[in-house]
N, C-alpha and C positions, 0 to 999 in steps of 0.2 A: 521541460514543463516546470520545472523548478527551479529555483534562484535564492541565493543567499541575500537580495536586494529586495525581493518580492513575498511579500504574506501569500502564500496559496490554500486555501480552504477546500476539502472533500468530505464525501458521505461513503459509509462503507455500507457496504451491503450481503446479509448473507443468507436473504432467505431469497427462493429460487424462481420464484415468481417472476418474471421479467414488468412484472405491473408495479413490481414495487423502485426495481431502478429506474423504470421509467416515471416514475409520481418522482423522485430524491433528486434524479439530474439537472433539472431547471435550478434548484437551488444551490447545485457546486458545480466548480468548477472542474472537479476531477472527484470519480465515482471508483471505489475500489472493491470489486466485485470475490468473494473470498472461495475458494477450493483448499483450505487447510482443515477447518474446523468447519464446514459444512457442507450439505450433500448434495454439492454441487458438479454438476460433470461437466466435461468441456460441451455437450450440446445444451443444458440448459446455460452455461456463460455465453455460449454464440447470440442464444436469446437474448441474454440479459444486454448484452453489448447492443442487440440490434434496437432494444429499445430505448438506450443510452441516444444512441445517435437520433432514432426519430424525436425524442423528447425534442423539446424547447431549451430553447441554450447550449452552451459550446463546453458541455461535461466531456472529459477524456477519461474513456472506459481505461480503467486497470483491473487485472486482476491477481490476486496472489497464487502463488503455487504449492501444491501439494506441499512438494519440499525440494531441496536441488539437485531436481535430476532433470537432466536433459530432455525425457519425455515431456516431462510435465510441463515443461514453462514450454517447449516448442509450440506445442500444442493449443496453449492461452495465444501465445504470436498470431498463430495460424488463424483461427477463428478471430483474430482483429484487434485483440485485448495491443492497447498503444505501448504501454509498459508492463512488465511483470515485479511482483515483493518476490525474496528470494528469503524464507523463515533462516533461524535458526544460523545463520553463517557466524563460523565460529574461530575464520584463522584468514590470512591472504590467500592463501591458496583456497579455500572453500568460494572464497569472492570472485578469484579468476574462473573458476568452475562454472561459476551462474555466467558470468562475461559471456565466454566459452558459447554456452548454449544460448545464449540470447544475440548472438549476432554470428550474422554469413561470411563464410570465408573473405578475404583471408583474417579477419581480426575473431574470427570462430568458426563454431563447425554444425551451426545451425543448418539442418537438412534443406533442399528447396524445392519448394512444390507450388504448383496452380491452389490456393488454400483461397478462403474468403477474404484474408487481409490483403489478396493481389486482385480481387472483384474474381475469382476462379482463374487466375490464369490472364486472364484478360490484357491486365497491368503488370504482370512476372515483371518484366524486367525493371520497369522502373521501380516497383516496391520494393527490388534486392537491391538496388543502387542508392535508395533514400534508406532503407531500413533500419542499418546500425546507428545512421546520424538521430534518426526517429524516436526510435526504441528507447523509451525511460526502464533504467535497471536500479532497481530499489531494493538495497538488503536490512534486511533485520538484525539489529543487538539488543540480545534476550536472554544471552548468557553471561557466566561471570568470562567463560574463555573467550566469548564476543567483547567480552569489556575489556578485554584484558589483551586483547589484541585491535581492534577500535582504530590504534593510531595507522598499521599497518594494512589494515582492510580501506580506511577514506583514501590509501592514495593508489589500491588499484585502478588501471587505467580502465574505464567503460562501467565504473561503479557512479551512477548516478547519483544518487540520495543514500541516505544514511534514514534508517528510521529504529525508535528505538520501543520495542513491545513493552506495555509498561506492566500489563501482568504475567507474564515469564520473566523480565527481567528482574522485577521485583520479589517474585516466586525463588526463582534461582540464588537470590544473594539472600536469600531468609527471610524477607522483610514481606511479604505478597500484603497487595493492597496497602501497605505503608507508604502512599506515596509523596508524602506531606513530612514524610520525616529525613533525616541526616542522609541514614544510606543510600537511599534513592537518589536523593536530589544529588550526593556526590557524583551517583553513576551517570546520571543525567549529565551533568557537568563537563563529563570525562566525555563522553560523548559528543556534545557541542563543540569543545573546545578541539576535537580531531576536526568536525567540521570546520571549525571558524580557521586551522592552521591550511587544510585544502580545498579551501572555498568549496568544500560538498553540502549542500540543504540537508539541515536535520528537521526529520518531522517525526509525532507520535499519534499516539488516540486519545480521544477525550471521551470519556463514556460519561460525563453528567456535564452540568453548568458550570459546577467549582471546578472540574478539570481543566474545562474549559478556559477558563480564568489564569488557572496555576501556570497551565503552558503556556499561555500566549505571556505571560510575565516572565518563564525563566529565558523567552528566547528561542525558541525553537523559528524556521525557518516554514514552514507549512503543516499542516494539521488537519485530522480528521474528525468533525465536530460531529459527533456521535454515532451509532450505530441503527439501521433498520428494528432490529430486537428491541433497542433500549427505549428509543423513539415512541413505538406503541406501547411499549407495560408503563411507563411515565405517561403517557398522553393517557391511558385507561385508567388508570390509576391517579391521576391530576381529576376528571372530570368525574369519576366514579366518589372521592372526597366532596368536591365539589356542589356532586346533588343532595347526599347526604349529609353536607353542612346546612343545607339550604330547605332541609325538610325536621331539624331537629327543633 
């Protein structure tokens, strides 16, 4: 899904509605559907994914995971989700953990069942024989010991992307919402640069314009240009100025 050659743009999504990944997907190319920080269960993501796909355009439902356990991301697989975010990974070993459970023997110990991503059983077998090659595995560096291990997590083998939480990680080194200044932008940096040594795609969030701006300048590798939340209290808030500029 990802390429160090290639800009990829996505929309993250974390309210539960399947009407809302379904309005966002025509406009990315890849939808990251969230179970960390929202109250989302794996039968409302099956939704959300199901309306991923009837949208309009060629979005690839992702979704994050709780956190890295083996249930959790099996279960995003199962119900369809293309690739899983794996938060909070904090060492190589943490990294080969998510590997582990996101792919079928023998390269892991993903469990195997007739689930939705094989049409119920239908397609078993070929969707275990395509699956590990399929499967985008995207971990997160959020902490200082994610940064501070970074070079060692890009060259696990089945770690797809690198992606880097800009408010955890900016939270965790002191600096939160600083992300315009030294500290930041070094971690950022230190980040990239594991990428650009093993050709792994770094990407982040952009939760306004200017973010938007700042990452596509230092380099990142794909991106997620805003969020469901942020989208509507800006768009409510843009037209709500708007009519009461217009009536003063």
């Amino acid at each position: 899904m990802f390429s160090t050659d290639t800009f990829t743009v996505g929309a993250w999504v974390s309210l539960a509605d399947p009407a809302v990944a379904e309005m966002v997907a025509p406009d990315a190319e890849f939808v990251m559907l969230d179970t960390e920080h929202a109250p989302n269960s794996t039968a409302t993501i099956a939704n959300q994914i199901r309306a991923i796909e009837a949208a309009d355009g060629e979005a690839v439902p992702f979704a994050r995971a709780l956190d890295n356990d083996t249930g959790a991301i099996k279960r995003l697989l199962d119900v369809g989700a293309q690739g899983v975010m794996v938060p909070m990974v904090e060492s190589a070993t943490e990294a080969r953990e998510a590997v582990e459970a996101a792919r079928y023997p023998p390269d892991g110990s993903r469990g195997v069942a007739g689930t939705r991503a094989s049409a119920y059983g239908r397609d078993l077998g070929e969707y275990v024989a395509t699956a590990n090659d399929e499967i985008t595995l995207i971990v997160q560096i959020e902490t200082r010991a994610g940064l501070d291990s970074v070079d060692e997590i890009a060259v696990v083998d089945g770690v797809d992307a690198l992606f880097v939480g800009p408010a955890d990680l900016s939270a965790n080194l002191g600096v939160f919402g600083r992300f315009e200044g030294d500290v930041f932008r070094e971690a950022v940096e230190t980040v990239l640069a594991a990428g650009d040594a093993t050709e792994t795609p770094v990407g982040t969030l952009a939760t306004s314009p200017d973010g938007v701006d700042r990452y596509c300048e230092w380099g990142f590798d794909y991106l997620i240009a805003g969020t469901d939340a942020g989208h509507i209290q800006r768009g409510v808030r843009a037209m709500g100025e708007r009519a009461r500029e217009n009536t003063e």
